[in-house]
C-alpha positions in Angstrom: 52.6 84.7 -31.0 51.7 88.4 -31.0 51.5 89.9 -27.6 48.2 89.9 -25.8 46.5 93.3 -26.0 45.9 95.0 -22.9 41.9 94.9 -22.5 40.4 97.7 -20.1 37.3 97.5 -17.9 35.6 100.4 -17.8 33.7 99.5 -15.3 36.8 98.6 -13.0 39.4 101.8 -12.5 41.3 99.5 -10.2 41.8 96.8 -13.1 44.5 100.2 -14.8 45.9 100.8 -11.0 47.1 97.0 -10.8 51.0 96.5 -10.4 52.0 94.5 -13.7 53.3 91.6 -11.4 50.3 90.8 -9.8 48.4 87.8 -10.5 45.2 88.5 -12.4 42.4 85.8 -11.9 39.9 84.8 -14.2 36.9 86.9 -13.6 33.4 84.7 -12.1 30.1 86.1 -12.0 29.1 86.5 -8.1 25.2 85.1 -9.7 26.8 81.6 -9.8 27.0 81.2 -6.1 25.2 77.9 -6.5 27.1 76.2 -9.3 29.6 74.9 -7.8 27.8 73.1 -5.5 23.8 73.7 -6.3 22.6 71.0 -3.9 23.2 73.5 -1.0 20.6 74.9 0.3 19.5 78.6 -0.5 19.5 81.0 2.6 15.9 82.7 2.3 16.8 86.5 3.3 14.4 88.8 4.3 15.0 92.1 2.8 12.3 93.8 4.5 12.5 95.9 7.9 13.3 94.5 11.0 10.6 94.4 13.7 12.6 97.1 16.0 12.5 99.6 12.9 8.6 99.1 12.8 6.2 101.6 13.7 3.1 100.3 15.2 1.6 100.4 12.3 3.6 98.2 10.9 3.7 96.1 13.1 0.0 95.5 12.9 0.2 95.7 9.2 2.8 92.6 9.5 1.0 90.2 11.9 -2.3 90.6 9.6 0.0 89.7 6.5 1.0 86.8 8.3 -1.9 85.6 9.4 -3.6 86.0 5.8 -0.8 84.4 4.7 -1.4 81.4 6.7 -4.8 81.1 6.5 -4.7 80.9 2.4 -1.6 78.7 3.0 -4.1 76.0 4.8 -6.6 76.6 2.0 -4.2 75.8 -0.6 -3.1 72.9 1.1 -6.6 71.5 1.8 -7.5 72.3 -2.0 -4.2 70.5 -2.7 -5.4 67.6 -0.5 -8.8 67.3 -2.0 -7.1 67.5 -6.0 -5.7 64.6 -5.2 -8.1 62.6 -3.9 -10.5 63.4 -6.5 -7.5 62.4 -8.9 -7.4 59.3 -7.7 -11.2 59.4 -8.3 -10.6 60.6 -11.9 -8.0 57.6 -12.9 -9.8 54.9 -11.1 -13.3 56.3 -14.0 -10.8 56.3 -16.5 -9.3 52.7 -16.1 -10.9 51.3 -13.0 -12.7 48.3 -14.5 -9.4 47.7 -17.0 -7.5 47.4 -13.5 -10.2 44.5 -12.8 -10.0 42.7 -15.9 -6.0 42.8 -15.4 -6.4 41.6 -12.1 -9.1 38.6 -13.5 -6.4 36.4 -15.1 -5.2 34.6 -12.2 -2.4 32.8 -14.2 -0.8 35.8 -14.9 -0.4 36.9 -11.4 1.4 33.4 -10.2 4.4 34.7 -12.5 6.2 36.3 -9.5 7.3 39.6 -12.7 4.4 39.6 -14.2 2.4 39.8 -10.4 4.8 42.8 -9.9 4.3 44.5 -13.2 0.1 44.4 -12.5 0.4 45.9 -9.6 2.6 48.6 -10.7 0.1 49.2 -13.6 -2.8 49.0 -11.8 -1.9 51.5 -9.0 -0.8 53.5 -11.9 -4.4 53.3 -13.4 -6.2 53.8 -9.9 -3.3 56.2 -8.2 -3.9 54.5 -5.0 -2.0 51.7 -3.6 -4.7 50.6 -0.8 -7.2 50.4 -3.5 -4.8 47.8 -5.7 -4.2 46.5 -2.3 -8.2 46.1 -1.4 -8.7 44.2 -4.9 -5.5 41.8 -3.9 -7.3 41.2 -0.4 -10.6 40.1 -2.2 -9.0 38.0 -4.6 -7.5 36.2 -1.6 -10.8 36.3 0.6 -13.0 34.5 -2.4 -10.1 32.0 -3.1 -8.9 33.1 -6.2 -5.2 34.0 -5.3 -3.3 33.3 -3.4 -1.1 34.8 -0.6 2.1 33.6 -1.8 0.9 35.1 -5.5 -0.4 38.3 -3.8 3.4 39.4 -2.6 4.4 40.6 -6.0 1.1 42.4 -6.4 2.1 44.0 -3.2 5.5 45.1 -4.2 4.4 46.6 -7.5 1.8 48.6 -5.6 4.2 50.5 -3.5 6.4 51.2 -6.2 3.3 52.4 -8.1 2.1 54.6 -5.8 5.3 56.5 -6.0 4.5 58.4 -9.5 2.0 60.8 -7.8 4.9 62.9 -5.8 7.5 62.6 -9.1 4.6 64.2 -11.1 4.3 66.9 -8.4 8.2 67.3 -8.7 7.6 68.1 -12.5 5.8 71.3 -11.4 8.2 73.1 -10.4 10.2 72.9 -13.6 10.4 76.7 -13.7 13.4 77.3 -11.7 16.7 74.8 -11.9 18.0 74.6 -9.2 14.6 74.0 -7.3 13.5 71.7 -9.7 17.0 69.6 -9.4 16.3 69.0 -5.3 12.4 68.4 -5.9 13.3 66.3 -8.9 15.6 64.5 -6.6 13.5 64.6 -3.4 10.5 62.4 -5.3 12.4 60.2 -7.1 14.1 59.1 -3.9 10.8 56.9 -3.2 11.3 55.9 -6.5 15.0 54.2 -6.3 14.0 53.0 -3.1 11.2 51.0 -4.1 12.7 49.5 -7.3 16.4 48.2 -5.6 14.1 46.6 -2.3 11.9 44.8 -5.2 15.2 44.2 -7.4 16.7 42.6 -3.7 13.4 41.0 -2.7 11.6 39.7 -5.2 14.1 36.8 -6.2 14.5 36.3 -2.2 10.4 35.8 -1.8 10.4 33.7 -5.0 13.2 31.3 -4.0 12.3 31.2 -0.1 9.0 32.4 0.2 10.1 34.5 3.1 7.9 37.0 3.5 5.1 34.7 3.2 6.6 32.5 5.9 6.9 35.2 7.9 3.7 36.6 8.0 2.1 33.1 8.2 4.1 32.0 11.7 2.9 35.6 13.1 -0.8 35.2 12.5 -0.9 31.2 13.4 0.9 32.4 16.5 -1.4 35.1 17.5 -5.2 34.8 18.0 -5.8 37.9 16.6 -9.3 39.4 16.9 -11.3 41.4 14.4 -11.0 45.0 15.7 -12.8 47.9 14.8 -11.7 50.2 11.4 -8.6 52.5 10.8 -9.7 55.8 11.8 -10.7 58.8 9.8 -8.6 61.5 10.0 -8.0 63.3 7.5 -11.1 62.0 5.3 -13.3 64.0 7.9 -12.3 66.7 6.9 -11.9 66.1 3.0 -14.5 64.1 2.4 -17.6 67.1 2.7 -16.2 68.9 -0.3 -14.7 65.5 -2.2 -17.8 63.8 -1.6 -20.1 66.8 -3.0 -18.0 66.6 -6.3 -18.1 62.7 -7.1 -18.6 60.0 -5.3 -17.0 55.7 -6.6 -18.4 52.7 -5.6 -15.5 50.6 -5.1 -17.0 47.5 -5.2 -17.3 47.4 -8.8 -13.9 46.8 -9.5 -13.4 44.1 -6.8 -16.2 42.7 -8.3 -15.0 42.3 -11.9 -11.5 41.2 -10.2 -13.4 38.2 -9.0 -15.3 37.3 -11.9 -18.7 38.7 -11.4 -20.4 38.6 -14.3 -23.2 41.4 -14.0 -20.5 43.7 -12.3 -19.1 44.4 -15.5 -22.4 46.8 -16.6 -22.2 48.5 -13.3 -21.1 52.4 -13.3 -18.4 53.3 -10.7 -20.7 56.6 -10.1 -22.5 55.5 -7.3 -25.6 57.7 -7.9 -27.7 55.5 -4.3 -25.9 56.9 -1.3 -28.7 55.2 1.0 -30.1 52.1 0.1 -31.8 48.7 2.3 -31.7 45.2 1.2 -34.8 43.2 2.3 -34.6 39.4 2.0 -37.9 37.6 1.3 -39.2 33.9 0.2 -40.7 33.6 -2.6 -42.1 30.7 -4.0 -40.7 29.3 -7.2 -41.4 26.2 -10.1 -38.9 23.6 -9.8 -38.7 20.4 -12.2 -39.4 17.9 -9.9 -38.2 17.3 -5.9 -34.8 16.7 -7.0 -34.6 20.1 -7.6 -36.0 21.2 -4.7 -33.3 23.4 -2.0 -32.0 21.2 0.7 -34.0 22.0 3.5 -36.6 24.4 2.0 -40.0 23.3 2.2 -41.1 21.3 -1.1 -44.3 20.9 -2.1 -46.8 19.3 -5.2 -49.9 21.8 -6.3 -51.4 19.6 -9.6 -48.5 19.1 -11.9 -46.2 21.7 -10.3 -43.5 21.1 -8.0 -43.4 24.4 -5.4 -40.3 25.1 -3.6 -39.1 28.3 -1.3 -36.2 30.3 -2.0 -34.6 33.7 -0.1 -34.7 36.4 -2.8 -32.4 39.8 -1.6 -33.9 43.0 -2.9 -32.0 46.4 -2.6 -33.7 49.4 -2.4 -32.8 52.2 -3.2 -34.1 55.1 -0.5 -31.5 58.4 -0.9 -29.7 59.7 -4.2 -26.3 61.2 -3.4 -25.2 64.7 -3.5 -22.8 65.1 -5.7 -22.4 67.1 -9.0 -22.8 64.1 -11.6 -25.6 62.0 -9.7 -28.1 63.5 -12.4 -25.4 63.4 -15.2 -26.2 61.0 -18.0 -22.4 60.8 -18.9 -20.2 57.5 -19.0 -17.4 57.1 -16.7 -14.6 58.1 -19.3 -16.3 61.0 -19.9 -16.4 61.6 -16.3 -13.2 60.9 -15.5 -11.7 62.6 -18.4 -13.6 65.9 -17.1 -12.3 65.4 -13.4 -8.6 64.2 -14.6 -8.4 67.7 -16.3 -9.6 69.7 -13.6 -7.9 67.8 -10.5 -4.5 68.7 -12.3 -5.1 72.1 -13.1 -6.2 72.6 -9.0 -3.2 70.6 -8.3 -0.9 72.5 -10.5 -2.1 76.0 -9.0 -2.1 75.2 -5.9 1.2 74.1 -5.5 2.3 76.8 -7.4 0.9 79.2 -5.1 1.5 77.0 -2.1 5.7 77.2 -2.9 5.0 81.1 -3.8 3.8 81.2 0.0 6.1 79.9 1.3 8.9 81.4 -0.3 7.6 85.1 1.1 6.5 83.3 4.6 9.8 81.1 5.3 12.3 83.8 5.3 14.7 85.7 8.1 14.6 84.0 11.4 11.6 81.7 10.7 13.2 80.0 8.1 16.4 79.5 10.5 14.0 78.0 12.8 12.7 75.6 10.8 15.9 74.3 8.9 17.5 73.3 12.4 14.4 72.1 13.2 14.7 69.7 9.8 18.2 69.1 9.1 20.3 69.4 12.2 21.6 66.1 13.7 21.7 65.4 17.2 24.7 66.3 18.8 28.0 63.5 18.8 27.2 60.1 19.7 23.9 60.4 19.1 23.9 61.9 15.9 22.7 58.3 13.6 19.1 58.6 16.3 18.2 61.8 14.0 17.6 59.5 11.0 15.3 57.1 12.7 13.2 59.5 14.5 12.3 61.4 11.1 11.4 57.9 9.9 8.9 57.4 12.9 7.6 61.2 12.0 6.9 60.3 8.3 5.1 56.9 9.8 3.2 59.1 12.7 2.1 61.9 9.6 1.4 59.0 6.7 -0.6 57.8 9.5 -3.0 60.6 10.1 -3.1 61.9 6.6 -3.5 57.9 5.9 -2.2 58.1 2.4 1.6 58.1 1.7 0.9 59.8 -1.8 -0.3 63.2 0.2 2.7 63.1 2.7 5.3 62.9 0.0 3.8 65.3 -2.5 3.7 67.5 0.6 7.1 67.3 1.4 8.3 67.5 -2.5 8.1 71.2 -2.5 9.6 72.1 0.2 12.6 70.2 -0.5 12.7 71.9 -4.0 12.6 75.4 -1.9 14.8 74.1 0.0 13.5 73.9 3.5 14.1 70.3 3.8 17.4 68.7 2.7 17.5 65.4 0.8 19.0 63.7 3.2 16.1 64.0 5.8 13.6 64.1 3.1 15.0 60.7 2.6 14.0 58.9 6.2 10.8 60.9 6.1 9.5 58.6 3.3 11.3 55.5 3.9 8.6 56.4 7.2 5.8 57.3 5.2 6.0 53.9 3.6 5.5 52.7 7.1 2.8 55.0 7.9 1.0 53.7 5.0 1.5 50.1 5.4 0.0 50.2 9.7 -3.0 51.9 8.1 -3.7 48.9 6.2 -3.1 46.5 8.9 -5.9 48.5 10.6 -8.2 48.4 8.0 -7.8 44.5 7.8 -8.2 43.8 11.2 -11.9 45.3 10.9 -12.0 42.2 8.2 -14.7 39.5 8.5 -13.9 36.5 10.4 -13.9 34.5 8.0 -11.2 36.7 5.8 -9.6 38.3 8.5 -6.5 35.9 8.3 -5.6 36.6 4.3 -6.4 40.0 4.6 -4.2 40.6 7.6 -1.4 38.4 6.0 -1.1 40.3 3.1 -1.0 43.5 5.5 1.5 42.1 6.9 3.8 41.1 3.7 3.7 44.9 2.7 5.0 45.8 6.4 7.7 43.3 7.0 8.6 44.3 2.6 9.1 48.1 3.8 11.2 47.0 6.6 13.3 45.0 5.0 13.9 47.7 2.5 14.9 50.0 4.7 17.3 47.4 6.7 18.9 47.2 3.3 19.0 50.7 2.2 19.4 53.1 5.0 21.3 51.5 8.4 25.0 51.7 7.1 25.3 55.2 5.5 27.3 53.5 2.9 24.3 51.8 1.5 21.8 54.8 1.4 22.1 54.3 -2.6 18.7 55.9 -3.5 19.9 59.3 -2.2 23.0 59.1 -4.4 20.7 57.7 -7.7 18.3 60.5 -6.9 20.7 63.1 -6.4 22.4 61.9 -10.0 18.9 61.7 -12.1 18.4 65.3 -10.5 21.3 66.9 -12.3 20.2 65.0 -15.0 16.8 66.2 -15.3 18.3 69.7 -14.1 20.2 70.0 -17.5 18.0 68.4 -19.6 14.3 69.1 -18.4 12.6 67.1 -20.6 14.5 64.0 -19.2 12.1 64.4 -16.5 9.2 63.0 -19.0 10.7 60.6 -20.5 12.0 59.3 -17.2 8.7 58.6 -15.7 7.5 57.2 -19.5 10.1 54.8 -19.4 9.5 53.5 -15.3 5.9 53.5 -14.9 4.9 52.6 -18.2 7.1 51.1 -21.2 9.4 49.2 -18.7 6.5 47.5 -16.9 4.3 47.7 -20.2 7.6 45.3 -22.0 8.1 43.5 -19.0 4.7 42.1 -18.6 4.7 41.3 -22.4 7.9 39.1 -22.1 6.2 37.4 -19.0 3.0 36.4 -21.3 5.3 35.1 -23.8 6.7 32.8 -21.0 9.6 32.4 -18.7 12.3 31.1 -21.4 11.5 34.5 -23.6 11.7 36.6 -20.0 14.9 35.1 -19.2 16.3 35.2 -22.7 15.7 38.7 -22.9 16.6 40.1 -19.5 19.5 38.1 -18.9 21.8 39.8 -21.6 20.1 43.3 -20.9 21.3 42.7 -17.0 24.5 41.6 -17.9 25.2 44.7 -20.3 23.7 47.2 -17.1 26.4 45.6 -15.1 28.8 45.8 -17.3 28.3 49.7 -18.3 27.5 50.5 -14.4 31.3 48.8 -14.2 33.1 50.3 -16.5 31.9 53.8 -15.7 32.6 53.5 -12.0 36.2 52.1 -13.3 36.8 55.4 -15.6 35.8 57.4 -12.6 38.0 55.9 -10.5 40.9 53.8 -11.6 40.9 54.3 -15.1 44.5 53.2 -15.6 43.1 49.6 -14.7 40.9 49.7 -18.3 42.4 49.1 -21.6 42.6 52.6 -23.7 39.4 51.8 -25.7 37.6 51.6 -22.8 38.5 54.8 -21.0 36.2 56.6 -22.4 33.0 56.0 -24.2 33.9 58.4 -27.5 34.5 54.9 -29.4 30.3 54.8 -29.2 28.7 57.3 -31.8 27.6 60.5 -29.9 23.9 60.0 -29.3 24.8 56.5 -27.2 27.1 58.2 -24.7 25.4 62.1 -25.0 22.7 63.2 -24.2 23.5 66.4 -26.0 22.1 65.5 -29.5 19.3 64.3 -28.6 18.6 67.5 -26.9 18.9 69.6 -29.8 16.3 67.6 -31.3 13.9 67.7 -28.4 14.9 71.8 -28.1 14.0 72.1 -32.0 10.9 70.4 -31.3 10.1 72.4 -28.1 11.1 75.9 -30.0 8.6 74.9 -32.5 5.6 74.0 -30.3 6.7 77.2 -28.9 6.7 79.4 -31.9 3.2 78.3 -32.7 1.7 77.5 -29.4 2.9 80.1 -27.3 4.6 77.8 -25.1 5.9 80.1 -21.5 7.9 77.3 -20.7 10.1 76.8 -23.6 10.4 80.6 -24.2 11.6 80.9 -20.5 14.1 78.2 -21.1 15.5 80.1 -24.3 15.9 83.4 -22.7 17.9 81.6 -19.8 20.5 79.5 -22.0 20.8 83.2 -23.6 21.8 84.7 -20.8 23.3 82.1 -19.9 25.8 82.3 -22.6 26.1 86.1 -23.0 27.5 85.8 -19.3 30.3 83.5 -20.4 31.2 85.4 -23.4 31.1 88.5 -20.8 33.7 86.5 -18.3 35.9 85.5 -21.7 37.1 88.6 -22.3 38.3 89.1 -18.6 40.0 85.5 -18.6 43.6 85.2 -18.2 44.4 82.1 -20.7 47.8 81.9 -19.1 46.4 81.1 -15.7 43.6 78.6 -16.7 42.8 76.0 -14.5 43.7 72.5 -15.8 40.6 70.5 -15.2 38.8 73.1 -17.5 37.7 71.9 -20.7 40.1 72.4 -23.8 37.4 73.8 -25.8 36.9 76.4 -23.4 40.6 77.4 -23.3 40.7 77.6 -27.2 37.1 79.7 -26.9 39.3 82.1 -24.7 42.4 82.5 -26.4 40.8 83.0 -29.8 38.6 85.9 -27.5 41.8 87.1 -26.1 43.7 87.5 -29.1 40.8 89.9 -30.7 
């Protein structure tokens, strides 16, 4: 082998100074700081002046910035707020009434999977679990489900309200390493919602736990209608929500019962103020036979005359907002708020992390991040964990929706203020938040329905519980973090995995499930069982490889046997990148563009570092191919 050339930095006079037995190291780029371990979080320097090298006025100059800069901060975050109450709004137009015809086929919903699917697919259609949860409690007021059946529903609706803070995640695609921890951050809800149901929805099936449960505590109690969950939040919202489109509600809990003429109603409600005045009125019956019991009944020549109550609504005040004179169908409606919600949402939580990436910095940001992340000190370091789970409950609770408090919090975990480790017990608290709220609200419940209605309050309280006994006491079994922190780096690497990811949860998963569960329980169980066993078996074998691979036989120590696109992902993302180069070549796509010119640089920094590599002094758990890359560089 020829000798190895000697290769001079010209940017380095020390590199010809260098005794000839000292050890030269391979060269590393000091803009990698975060690759070895890009979960850390990012110290937020303030390069500015300190306060002490401030004249006065700057000083002043500062302080104004500041407080502009939180006075458009609570103006994005209110807009942000609104966006996503007015996309709920939008979805529920868009497939509110196919929610209440899903809902209508109560012998779907006694299939325990198939009860879990719909309510997955109908918060999904309605983006709000305490509406899916407002149908389920009327169905089991009028009699047409019932409580046991509603459990599933239940389940499937806090998993489904999930999706809104993973689609907030997907915003902040721009930058890698912030979209890794906000990826990771949202989809912790995720994870935690589907192992509880994978846990406890066989356990409720085969023991009917929850619903025992729930049904000792309310025979037990004599609890008493109370008044309704308070407004919080919605005071403030509602003026400029309610001025852009306002639902009646009722519609869909009426087709989700079976009324007929509910079905022709518009979810626009266009009457803010209306009166219903009950009259008799007199009315032609056959004969006496006919007559009501206990109306008056009377004979005038060949007629027989009877009294009836007749209810008639009037209508006294149109509402106020922008589509009451709109002669527009509610698709069209929704498709027209859908569209604009998200591009409000979008730029407001684009500006929202731009604001507070200039206002967390220096020794505010140091503030805040012990604040977030620091334990207590030894022993009582595990009580940190629990009170961030009673702050998510005590926030949920006043915002009253855990879709707002975890697409708040997504953000600033991807700018790293909050870690994913307390980002973790904040929404395992949010879903508590969200579930007291609802006991409220059915506690204001009729009478006569305030024991269903406060049952199935119940089941989705004691279901978060039990989810969190399962997945958060014993740090060994805080799974979701490690599953979320996993499908970040995924999604990370491969940003369209991101998409596909939530195409595959919220929608083809549940859509194939609830398909097998129509077909019937011996086509479910035919199907699923062999799927399970080969998830096992795969989950298995890679933990195995990982860590006592001698115990495998040799074909199984690696998954190269397979052809490449069943163990890589890497083909398949050529063919998305082709695709996405394309859109971009004739769309003008920022995005893919930006993603180019980074794997560019990207890679004209590693062929930079080649040349400076010692191939002699390689590490040896570095790839052979990039061993070979660097000899054949060294030897030019």
């Amino acid at each position: 082998m020829a000798p190895r050339p000697e290769v001079r930095d010209t940017l380095s006079p020390t590199l010809d100074t260098a005794p000839k037995d000292s050890v030269v190291l391979p060269a590393y780029s000091t803009e990698d700081k975060y690759e070895d371990d890009p979960w850390n979080l990012p110290e937020l320097q303030d390069n500015g002046l300190k306060w002490s090298e401030l004249d006065t006025k700057g000083k002043v100059l500062r302080v104004l910035t500041a407080v502009v800069k939180f006075i458009l901060l609570v103006g994005f975050l209110y807009m942000f707020v609104c966006s996503l109450d007015v996309l709920s709004s939008a979805f529920q137009l868009v497939g509110g009434k196919a929610a209440g015809d899903i809902f209508q086929d109560n012998a779907v919903l006694s299939n325990p999977v198939a009860g879990l699917v719909i309510g997955v697919l109908v918060t999904l259609l309605v983006q709000s679990s305490s509406t899916s949860s407002s149908i389920v409690v009327s169905m089991v007021s009028s009699g047409l489900l019932e409580v046991q059946s509603a459990v599933p529903v239940i389940m499937g609706a806090n998993i489904g309200t999930s999706v809104t803070n993973t689609i907030v995640a997907m915003m902040q695609a721009g930058d890698r390493n912030e979209f890794r921890r906000a990826f990771a951050g949202a989809t912790v809800h995720d994870f935690f919602n589907w192992l509880s149901v994978l846990i406890l929805l066989p356990l409720e099936a085969a023991t009917g736990v929850l619903y025992k449960l729930t049904k000792i505590i309310i025979d037990s109690f004599n609890i008493q209608g109370g008044n309704n969950a308070p407004d919080l939040l919605n005071v403030i919202t509602d003026p400029l929500t309610d001025a852009i489109i306002e639902l009646d509600k009722k519609v869909i809990s009426d087709i989700a019962t079976g009324d007929p003429a509910a079905r022709n109603k518009s979810l626009i409600k266009i009457w803010c103020k209306t009166e219903k005045i009950t009259t008799l009125v007199n009315i032609t019956v056959p004969s006496d036979a006919n007559c009501t019991t206990g109306a008056l009944c009377w004979v005038e020549g060949n007629k027989t005359l009877t009294q009836i109550n007749v209810t008639e609504t009037i209508n006294l005040e149109r509402c106020n907002h922008i589509f009451v004179y709109a002669n527009l169908p509610d698709l069209a409606v929704g498709l027209i708020l859908l569209a604009l919600s998200l591009l409000i949402l979008c730029t407001c939580l684009i500006l929202i992390v731009k604001l507070l990436n200039s206002m967390l910095k220096g020794q505010v940001a140091v503030v805040i991040k012990k604040v977030l992340n620091t334990d207590f000190p030894f022993p009582f370091g595990w009580v940190t964990g629990y009170i961030a789970i009673m702050v998510g409950a005590g926030m949920t609770f006043i915002v009253q929706s855990s879709s707002v408090f975890t697409s708040a919090i997504t953000p600033l975990v991807g700018i790293g203020v909050i870690s994913l480790e307390r980002a973790y017990p904040l929404t395992l608290g949010s879903n508590i938040g969200t579930t007291t709220t609802a006991i409220l609200a059915a506690m204001a419940a009729p009478g006569e329905t305030l024991a269903n209605s406060l049952q199935v309050a119940l089941c989705h309280f004691f279901f978060n519980i039990a989810g969190i006994l399962l997945w958060y006491p014993i740090p060994f079994t805080r799974i979701p973090i490690r599953l979320a922190r996993a499908l970040g780096n995924r999604t990370a690497k491969y940003r369209w995995f991101a998409a596909l990811y939530l195409l595959l949860c919220f929608l083809l998963m549940p859509l194939t499930i609830l398909g097998l569960s129509l077909a019937g329980w011996q086509v479910l169980v035919g199907v699923a069982v062999p799927i399970v066993v080969l998830a096992i078996f795969i989950i298995v074998v890679n933990l195995m490889q990982a860590r006592c691979p001698q115990y495998l036989p040799s074909g199984l120590r690696d998954w190269d046997f397979l052809p490449r696109p069943l163990h890589s992902m890497a083909p398949w993302d050529r063919v998305v990148t082709s695709g996405m180069a394309f859109c971009g070549a004739r769309c003008c796509c920022k995005c893919c563009q930006s993603t180019d010119d980074e794997e560019k640089g990207l890679q004209e920094r590693k062929k930079s570092l080649e040349i400076y590599d010692n191939p002699v002094l390689t590490r040896d758990d570095e790839p052979q191919e990039t061993s070979k890359e660097t000899m054949k560089a060294t030897q030019l």
